[in-house]
MIPAMAR-190258 format. One line per field, with one value per residue: residue number from 1; y, z, x of N, C-alpha, C in turn. Coordinates in Angstrom, 3 decimals. Atoms other than C-alpha are relative to their C-alpha. Layout:
% residues N
num = c(NUM,...)
n_y = c(Y,...)
n_z = c(Z,...)
n_x = c(X,...)
ca_y = c(Y,...)
ca_z = c(Z,...)
ca_x = c(X,...)
c_y = c(Y,...)
c_z = c(Z,...)
c_x = c(X,...)
//
This chain:
% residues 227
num = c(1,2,3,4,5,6,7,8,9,10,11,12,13,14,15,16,17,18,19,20,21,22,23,24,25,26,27,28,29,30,31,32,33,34,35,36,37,38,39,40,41,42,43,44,45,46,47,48,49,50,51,52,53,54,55,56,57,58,59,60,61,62,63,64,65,66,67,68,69,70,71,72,73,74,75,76,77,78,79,80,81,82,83,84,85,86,87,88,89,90,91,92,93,94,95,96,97,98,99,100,101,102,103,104,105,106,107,108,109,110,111,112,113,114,115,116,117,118,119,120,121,122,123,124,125,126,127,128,129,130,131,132,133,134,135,136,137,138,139,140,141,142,143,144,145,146,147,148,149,150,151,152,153,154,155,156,157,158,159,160,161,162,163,164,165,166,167,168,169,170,171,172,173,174,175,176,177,178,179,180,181,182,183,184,185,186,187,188,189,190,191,192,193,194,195,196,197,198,199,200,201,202,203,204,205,206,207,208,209,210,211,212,213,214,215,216,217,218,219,220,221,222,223,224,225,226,227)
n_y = c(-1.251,-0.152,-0.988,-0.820,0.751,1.045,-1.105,-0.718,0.803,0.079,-1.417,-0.127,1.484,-0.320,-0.504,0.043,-1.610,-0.056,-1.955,-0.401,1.058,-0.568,-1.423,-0.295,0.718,-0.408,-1.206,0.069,0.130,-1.119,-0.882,-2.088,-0.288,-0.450,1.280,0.606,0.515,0.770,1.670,-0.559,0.795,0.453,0.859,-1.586,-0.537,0.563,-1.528,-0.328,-0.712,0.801,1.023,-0.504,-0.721,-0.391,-0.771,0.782,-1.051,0.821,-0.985,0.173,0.583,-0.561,-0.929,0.864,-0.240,0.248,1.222,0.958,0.500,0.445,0.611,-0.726,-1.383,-1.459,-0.182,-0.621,-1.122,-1.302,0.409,0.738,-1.089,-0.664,0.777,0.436,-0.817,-0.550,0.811,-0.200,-1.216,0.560,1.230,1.478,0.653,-0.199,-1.192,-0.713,0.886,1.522,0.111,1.289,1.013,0.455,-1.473,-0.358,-0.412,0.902,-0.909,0.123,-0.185,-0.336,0.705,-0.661,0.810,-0.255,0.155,0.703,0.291,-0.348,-1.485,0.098,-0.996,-1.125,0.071,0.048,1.705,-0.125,0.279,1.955,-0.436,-0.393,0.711,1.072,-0.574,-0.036,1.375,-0.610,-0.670,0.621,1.351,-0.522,-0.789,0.896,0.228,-0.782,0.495,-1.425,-1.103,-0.879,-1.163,0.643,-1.410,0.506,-0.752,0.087,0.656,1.118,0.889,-0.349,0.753,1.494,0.349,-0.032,0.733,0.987,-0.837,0.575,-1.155,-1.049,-1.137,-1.374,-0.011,-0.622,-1.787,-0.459,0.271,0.127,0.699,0.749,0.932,1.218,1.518,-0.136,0.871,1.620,0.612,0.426,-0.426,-1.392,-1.502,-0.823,-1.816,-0.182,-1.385,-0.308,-1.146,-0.495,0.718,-0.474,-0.069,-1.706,-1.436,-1.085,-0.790,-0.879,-0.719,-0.798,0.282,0.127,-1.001,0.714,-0.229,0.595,1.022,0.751,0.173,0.812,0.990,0.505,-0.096,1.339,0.298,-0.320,0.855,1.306,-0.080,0.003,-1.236)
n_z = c(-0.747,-1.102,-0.548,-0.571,-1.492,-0.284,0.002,-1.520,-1.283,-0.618,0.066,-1.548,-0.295,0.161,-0.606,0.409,-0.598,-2.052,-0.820,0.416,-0.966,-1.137,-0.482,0.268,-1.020,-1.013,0.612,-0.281,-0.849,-0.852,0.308,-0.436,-1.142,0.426,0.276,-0.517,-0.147,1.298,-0.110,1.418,0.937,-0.333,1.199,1.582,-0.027,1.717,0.835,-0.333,1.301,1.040,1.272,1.585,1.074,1.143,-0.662,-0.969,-0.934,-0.175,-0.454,-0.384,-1.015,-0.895,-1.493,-1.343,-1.093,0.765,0.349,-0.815,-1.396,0.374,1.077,1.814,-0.228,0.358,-0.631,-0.883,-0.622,0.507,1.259,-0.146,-0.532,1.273,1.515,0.673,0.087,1.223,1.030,-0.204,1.061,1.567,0.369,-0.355,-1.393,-0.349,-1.123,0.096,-0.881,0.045,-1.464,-0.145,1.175,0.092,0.257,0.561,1.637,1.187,1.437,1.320,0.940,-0.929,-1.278,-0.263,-0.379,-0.126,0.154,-1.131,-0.270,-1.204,-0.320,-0.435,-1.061,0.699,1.147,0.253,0.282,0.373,0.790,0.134,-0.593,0.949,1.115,-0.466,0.117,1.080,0.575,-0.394,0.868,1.241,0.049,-0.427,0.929,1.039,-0.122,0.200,1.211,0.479,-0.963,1.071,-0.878,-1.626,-0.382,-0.777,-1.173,-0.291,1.016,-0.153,0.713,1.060,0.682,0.059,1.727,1.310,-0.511,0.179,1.562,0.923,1.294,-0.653,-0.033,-0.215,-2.097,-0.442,-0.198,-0.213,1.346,0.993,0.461,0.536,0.243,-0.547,0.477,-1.558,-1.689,0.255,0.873,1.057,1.262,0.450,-0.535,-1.039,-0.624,-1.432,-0.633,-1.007,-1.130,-1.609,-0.852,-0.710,-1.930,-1.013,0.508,0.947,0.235,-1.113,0.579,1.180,1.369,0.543,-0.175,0.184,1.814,0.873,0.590,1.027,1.143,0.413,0.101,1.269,0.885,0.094,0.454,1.148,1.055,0.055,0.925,-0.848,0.086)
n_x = c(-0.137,0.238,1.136,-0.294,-0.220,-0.995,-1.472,0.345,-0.555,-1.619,-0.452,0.855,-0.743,-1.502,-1.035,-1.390,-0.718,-0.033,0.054,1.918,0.650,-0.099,0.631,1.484,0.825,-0.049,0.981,1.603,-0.295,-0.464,1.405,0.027,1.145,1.031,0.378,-0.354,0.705,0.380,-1.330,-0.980,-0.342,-1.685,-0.838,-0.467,1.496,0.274,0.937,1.187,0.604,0.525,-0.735,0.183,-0.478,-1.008,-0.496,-0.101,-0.849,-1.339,-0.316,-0.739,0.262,0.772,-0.290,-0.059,0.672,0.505,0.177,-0.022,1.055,1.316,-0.844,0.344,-0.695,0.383,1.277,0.158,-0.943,0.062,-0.722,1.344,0.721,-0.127,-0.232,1.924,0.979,-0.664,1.268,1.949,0.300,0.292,0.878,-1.171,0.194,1.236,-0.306,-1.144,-0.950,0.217,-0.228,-0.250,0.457,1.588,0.734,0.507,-0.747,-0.537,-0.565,0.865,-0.698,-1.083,-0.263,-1.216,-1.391,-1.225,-1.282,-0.715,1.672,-0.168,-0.757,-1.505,-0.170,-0.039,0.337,-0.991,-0.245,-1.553,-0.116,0.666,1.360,0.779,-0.506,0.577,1.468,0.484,0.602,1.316,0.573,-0.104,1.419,1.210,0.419,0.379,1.394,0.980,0.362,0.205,-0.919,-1.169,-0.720,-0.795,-0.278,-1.068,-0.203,-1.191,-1.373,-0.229,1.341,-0.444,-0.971,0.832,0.766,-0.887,-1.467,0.275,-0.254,-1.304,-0.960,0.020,0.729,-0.852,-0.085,1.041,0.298,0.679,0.730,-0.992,0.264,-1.303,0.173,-1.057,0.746,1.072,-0.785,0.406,-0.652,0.930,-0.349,0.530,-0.473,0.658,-0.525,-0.414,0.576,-0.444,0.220,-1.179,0.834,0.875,-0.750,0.441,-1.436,0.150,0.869,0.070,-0.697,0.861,-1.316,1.408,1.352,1.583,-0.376,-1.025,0.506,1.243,-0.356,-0.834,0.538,0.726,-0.472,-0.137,1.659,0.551,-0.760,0.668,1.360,0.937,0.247)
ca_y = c(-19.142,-18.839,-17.183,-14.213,-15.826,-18.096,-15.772,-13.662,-16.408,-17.159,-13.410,-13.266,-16.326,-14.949,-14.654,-14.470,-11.015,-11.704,-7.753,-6.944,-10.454,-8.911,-5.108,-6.185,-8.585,-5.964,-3.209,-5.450,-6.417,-3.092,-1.033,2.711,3.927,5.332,1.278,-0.541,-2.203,-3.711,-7.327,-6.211,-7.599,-7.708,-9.729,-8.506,-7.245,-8.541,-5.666,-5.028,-3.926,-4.342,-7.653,-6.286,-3.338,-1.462,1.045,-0.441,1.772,0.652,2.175,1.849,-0.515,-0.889,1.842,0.470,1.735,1.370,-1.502,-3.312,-3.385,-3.331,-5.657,-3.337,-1.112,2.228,1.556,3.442,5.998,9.642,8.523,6.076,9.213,11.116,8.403,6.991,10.494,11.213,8.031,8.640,12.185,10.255,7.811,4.933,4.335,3.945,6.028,8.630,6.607,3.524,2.301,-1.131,-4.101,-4.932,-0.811,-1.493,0.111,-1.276,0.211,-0.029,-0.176,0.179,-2.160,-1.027,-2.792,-2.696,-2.651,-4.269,-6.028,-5.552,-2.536,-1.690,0.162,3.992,3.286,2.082,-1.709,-2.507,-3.259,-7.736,-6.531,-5.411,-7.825,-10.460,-9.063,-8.543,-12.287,-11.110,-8.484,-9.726,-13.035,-10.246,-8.154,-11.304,-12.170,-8.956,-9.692,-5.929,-4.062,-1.496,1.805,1.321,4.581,4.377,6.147,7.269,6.301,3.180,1.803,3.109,1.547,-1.744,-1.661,-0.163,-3.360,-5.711,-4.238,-6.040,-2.220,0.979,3.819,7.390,8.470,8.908,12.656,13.690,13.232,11.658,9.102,6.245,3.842,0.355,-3.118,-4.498,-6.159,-9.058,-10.018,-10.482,-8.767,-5.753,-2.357,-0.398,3.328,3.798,7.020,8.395,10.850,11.719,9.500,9.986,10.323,13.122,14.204,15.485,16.283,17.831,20.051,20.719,19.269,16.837,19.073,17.290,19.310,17.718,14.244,14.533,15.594,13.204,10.599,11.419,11.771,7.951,7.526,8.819,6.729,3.548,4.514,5.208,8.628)
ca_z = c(-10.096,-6.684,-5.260,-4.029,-0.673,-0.556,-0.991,1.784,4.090,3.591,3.573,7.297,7.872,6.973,9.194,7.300,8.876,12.803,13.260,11.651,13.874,16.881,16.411,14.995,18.077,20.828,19.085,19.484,22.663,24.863,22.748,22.738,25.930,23.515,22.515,25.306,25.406,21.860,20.630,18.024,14.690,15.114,11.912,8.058,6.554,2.918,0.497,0.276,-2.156,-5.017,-7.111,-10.191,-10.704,-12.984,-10.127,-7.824,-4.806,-3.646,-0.131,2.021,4.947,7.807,10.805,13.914,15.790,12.567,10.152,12.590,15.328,12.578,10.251,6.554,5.421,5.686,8.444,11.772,11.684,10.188,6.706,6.804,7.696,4.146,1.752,1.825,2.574,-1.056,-2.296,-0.841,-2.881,-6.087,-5.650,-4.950,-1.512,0.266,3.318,3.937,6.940,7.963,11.792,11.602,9.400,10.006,9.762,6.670,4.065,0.437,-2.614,-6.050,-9.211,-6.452,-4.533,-2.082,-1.107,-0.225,-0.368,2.943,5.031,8.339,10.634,10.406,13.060,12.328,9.397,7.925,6.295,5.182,2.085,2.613,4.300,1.213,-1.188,0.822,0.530,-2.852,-4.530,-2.290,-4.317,-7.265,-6.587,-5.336,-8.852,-11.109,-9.446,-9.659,-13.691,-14.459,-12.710,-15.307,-13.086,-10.199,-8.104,-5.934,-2.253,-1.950,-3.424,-1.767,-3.187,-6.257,-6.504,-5.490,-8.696,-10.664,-9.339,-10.422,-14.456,-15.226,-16.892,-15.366,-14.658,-14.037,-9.945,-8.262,-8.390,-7.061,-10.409,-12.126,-14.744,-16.468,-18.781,-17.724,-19.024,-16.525,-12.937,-13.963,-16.329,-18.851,-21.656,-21.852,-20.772,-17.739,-15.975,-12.841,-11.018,-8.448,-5.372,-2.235,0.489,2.724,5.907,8.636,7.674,4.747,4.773,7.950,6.426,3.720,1.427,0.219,0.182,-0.159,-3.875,-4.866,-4.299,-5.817,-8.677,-9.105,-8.331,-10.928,-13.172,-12.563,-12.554,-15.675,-17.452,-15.645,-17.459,-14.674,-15.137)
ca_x = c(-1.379,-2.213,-5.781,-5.463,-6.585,-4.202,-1.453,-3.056,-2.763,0.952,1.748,-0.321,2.099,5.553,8.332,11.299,12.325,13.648,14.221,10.539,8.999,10.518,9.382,5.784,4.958,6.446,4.406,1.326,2.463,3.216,0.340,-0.002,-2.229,-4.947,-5.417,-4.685,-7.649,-7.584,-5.876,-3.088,-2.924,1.297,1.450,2.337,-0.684,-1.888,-3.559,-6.962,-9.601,-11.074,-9.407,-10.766,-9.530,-7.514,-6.013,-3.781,-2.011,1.527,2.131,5.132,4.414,2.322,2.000,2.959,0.043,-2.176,-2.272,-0.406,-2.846,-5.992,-4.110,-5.628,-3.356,-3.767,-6.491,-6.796,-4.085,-3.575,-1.847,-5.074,-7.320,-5.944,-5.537,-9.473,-11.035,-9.197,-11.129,-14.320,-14.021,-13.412,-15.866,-13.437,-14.104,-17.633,-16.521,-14.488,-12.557,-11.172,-10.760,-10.889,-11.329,-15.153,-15.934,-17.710,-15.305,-15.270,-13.209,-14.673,-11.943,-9.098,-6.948,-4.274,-0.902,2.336,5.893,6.972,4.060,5.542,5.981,9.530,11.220,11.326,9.434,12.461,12.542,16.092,16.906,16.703,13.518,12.164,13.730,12.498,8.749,9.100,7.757,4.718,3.888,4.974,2.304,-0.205,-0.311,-0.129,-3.560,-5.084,-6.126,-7.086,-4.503,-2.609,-1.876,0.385,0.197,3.256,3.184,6.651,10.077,10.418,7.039,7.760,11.009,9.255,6.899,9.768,12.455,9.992,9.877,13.541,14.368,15.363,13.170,13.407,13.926,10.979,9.376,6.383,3.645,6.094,4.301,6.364,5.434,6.944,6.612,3.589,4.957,3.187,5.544,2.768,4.420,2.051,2.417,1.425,1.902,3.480,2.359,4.871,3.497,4.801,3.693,0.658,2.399,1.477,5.566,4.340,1.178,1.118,3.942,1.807,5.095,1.245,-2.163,-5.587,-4.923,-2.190,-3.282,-6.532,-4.849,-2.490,-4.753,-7.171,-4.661,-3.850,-7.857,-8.182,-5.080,-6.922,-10.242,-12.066,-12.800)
c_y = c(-0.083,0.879,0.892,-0.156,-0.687,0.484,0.468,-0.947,-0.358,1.527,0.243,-0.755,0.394,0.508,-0.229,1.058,-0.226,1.064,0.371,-1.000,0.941,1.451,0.088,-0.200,0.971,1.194,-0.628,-0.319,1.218,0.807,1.038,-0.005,-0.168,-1.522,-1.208,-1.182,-1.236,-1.230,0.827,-0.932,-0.775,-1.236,0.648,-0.110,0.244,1.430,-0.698,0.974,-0.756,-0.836,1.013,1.054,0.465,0.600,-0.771,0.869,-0.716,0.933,-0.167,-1.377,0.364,0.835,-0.792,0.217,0.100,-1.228,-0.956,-0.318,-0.316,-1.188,-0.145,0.762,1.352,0.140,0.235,0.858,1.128,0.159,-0.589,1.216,0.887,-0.569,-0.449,1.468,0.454,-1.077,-0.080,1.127,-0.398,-0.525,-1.613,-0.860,0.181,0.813,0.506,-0.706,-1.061,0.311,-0.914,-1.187,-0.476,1.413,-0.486,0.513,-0.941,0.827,-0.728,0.363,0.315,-1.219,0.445,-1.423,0.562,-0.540,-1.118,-0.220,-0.195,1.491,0.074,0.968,1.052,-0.021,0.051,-1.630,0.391,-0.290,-1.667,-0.009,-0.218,-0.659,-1.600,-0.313,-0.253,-0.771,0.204,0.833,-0.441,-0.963,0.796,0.954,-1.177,-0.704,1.065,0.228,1.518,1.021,0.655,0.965,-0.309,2.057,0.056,1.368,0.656,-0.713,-0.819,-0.977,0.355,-0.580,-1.344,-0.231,-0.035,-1.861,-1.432,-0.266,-0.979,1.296,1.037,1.234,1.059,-0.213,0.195,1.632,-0.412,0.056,-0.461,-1.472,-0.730,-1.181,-1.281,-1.656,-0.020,-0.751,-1.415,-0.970,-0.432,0.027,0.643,1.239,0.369,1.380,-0.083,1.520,0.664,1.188,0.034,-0.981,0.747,0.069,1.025,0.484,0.656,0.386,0.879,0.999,0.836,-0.222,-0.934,0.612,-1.419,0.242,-0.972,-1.509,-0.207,0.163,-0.874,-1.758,-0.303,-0.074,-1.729,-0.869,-0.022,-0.953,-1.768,-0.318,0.298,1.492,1.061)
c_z = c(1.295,-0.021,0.826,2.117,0.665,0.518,1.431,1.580,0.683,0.051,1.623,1.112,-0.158,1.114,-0.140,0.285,1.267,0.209,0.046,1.415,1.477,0.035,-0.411,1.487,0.996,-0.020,0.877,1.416,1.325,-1.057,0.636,0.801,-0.473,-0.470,0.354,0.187,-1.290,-0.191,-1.492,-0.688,0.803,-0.785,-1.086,-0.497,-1.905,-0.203,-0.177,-0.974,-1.207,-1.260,-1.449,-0.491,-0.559,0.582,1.079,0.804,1.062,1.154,0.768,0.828,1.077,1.202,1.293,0.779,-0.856,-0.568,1.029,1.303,-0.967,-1.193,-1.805,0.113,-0.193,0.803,1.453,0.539,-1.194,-1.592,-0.444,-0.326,-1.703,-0.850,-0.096,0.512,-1.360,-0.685,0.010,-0.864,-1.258,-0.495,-0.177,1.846,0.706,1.368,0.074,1.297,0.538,1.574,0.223,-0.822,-0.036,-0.109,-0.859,-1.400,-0.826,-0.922,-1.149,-1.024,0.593,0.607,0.594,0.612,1.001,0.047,0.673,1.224,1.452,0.448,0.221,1.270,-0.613,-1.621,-1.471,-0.563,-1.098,-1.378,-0.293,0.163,-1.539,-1.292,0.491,0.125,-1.342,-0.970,0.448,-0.719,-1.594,-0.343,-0.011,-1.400,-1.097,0.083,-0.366,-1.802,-0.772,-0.118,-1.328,0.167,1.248,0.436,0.938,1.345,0.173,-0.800,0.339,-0.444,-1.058,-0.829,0.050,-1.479,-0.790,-0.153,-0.424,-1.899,-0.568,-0.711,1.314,-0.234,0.288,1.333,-0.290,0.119,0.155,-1.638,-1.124,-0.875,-1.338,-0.917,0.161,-0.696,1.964,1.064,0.258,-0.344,-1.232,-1.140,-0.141,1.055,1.268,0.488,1.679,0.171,1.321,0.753,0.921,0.712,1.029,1.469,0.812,0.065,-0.752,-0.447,0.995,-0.451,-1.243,-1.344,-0.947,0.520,-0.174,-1.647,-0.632,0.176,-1.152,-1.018,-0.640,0.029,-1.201,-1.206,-0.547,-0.032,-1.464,-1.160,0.379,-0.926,0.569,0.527,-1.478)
c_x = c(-0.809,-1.319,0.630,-0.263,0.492,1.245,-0.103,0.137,1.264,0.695,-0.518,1.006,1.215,0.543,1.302,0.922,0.141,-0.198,-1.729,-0.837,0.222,-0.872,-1.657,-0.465,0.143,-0.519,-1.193,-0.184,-0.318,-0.986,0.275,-1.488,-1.232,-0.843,0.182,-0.286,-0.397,0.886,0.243,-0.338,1.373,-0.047,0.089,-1.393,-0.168,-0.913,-1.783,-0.774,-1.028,0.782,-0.308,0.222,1.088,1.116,0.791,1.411,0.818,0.563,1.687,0.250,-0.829,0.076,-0.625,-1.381,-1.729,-0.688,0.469,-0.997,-1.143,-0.095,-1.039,0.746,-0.917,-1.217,0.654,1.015,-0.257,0.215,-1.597,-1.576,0.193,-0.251,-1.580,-0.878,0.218,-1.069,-0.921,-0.337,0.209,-0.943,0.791,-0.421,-1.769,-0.392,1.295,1.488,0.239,0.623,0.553,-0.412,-1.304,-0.601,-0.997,0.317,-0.286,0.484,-0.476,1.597,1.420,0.506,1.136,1.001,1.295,1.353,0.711,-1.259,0.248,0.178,1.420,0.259,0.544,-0.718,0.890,0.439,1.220,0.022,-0.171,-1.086,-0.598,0.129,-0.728,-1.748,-0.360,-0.784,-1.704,-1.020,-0.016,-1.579,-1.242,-0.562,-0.261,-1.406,-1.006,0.432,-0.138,0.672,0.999,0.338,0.560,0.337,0.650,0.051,1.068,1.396,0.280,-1.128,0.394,1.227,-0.396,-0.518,1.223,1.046,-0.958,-0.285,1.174,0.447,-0.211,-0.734,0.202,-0.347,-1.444,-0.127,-1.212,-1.257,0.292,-0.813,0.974,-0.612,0.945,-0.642,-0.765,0.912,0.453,0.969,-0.908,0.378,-0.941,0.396,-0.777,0.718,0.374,-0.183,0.613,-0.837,0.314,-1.131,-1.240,0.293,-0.474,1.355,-0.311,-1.607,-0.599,1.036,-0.476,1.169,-1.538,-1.025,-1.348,0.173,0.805,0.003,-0.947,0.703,0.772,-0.884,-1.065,0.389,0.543,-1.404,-0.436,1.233,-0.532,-1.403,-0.588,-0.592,0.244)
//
């Protein structure tokens, strides 16, 4: 089995997506005003966390103006901004925000991921996109040794975990918990944990609250053990 650093290297290294290759590099390329000054990632962007634990959060892909420029997910944009001030209030994360990959962050009993490890355009990876990702994740959960809650961002992460199972699951809903053979393929069990993604669509809409994560998160806290 592959190190998880290993992996991370050829995952940093993939360009089996032309459309994705093209819209990461001219992202990092042409840069938004507010970060003109910075050198983009503009490559796909391996998960992050803590190997060892039990909890492991499955988000969509990276934000163009986000992971792709700080290449962690879920670091220096608004989505970014919700999802670790939620783990700093658990006790998962060691600050409430992430900027950039030398900030300082570390997660404890957590590691996060994802689906599709480029920015797509419109936040929108196609269906080969995401089939073509998938072995990625696959390699990236059979390393993490502990991992037995999968808390899925959205219905396209969600179907990721589920599509890697070999059995069919119920749709995605909003707190929807599933027992599933594990990802791994190990032959033991694990919980999948659907919630609405952390996007500024919906939680600027208030369709997700600050409430209705935590709860759902400790509800996948508490079936990892960790609470």
């Amino acid at each position: 089995m592959k190190t998880l650093a290993k992996l991370h290297r050829e995952i940093e290294a993939c360009a089996r997506c032309p459309r994705l290759v093209e819209h990461r590099e001219k992202i990092a390329r042409e840069k938004r005003r507010a970060y003109r000054d910075e050198d983009y990632w503009g490559r796909p962007v391996p998960g992050f966390g803590d190997p060892a634990g039990p909890l492991v959060i499955v988000g969509l892909a990276p934000g163009a103006h986000g992971a792709n420029r700080t290449g962690r997910a879920f670091t220096g944009d608004r989505s970014g901004d919700f999802l670790y001030s939620a783990l700093h209030r658990a006790g998962f994360a060691t600050q409430p925000e992430s900027v950039r990959r030398d900030d300082g962050l570390a997660l404890t009993s957590v590691f996060i991921t994802l689906a599709g490890r480029c920015a797509p355009p419109d936040n929108h990876p196609s269906r080969d996109e995401l089939a073509r990702c998938a072995p990625f994740l696959a390699q990236e959960i059979q390393a993490l040794r502990s991992a037995r809650v999968f808390l899925a961002l959205g219905r396209i992460a969600y179907d990721a975990v589920a599509g890697l199972t070999g059995e069919r699951v119920p749709a995605f809903a909003h707190g929807r918990e599933v027992d599933i053979p594990h990802p791994s393929g190990r032959g033991r069990r694990a919980l999948l944990v659907g919630s609405y993604h952390v996007s500024q669509q919906n939680t600027q809409t208030g369709r997700l609250t600050p409430a209705m994560f935590d709860a759902v998160l400790g509800r996948a806290a508490r079936a990892a053990g960790l609470c």
